[in-house]
C-alpha positions as CSV (number, residue, x, y, z in Angstrom):
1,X,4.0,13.6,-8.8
2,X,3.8,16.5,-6.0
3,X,3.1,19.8,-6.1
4,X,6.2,20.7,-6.0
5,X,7.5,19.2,-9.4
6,X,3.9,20.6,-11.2
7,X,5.9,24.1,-10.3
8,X,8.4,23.7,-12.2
9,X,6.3,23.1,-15.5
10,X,6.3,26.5,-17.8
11,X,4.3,28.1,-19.8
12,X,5.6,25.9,-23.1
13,X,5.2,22.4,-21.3
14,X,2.1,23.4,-20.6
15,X,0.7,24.0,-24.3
16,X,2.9,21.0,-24.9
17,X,1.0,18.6,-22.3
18,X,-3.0,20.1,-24.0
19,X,-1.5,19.6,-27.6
20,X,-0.5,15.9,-26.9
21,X,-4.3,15.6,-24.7
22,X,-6.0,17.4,-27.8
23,X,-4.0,14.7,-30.2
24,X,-5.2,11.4,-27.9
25,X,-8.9,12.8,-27.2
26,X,-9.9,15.5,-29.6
27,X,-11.7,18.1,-29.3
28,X,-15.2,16.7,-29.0
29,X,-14.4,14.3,-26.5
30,X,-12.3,16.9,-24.2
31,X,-15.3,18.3,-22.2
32,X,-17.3,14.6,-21.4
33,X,-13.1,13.5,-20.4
34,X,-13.0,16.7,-18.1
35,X,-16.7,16.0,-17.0
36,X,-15.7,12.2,-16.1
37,X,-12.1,13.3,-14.5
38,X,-13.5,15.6,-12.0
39,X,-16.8,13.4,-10.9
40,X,-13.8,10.7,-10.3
41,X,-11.6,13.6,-8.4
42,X,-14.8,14.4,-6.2
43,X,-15.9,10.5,-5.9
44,X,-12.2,10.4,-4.6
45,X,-12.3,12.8,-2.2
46,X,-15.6,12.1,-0.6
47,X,-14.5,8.7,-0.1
48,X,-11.0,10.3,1.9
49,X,-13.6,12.2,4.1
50,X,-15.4,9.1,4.7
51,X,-12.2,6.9,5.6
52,X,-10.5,9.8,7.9
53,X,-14.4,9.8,9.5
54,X,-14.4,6.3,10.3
55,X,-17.1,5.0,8.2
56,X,-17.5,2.0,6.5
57,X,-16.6,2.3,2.7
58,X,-18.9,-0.7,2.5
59,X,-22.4,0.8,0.7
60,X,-23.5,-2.5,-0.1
61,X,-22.6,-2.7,-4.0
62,X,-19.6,-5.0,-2.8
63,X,-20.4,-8.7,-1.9
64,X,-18.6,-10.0,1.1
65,X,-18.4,-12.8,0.5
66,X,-14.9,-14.3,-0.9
67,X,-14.8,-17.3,-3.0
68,X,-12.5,-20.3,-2.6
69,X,-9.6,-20.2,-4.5
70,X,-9.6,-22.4,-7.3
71,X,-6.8,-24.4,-9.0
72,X,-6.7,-23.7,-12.6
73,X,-5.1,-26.1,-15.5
74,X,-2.8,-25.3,-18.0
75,X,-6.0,-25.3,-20.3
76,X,-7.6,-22.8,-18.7
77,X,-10.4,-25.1,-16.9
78,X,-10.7,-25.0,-13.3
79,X,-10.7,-27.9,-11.2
């Protein structure tokens, strides 16, 4: 969704998009969701700096190593 089609939401989609966000979180939950959405917005853009800067987005939490792929039976066992 671009800027350009949030434009073109009014004033009564607007209540209609917080009554259906009220409805699925309620009201006690609203301000840890908003608290978690924009810690995840600024996580996100620090990580864009970092990228357009060059750096590594490797901070060491990742293991590099990569494991062999395994075949898996119908069971659910691997071989």
């Amino acid at each position: 969704m671009s800027f350009s089609t949030l434009a073109f939401l009014g004033p009564t989609e607007l209540i209609i998009i917080l009554v259906l966000v009220v409805l699925i979180f309620g009201v006690g939950k609203l301000p840890d969701v908003a608290k978690q959405l924009g810690t995840s917005i600024k996580v996100f853009k620090k990580e864009m700096e970092d990228l357009s800067d060059g750096k590594s987005l490797d901070d060491g939490s990742v293991s590099d190593q990569q494991s062999e792929p395994r075949d898996v039976t119908r069971d659910g066992t691997a071989s």
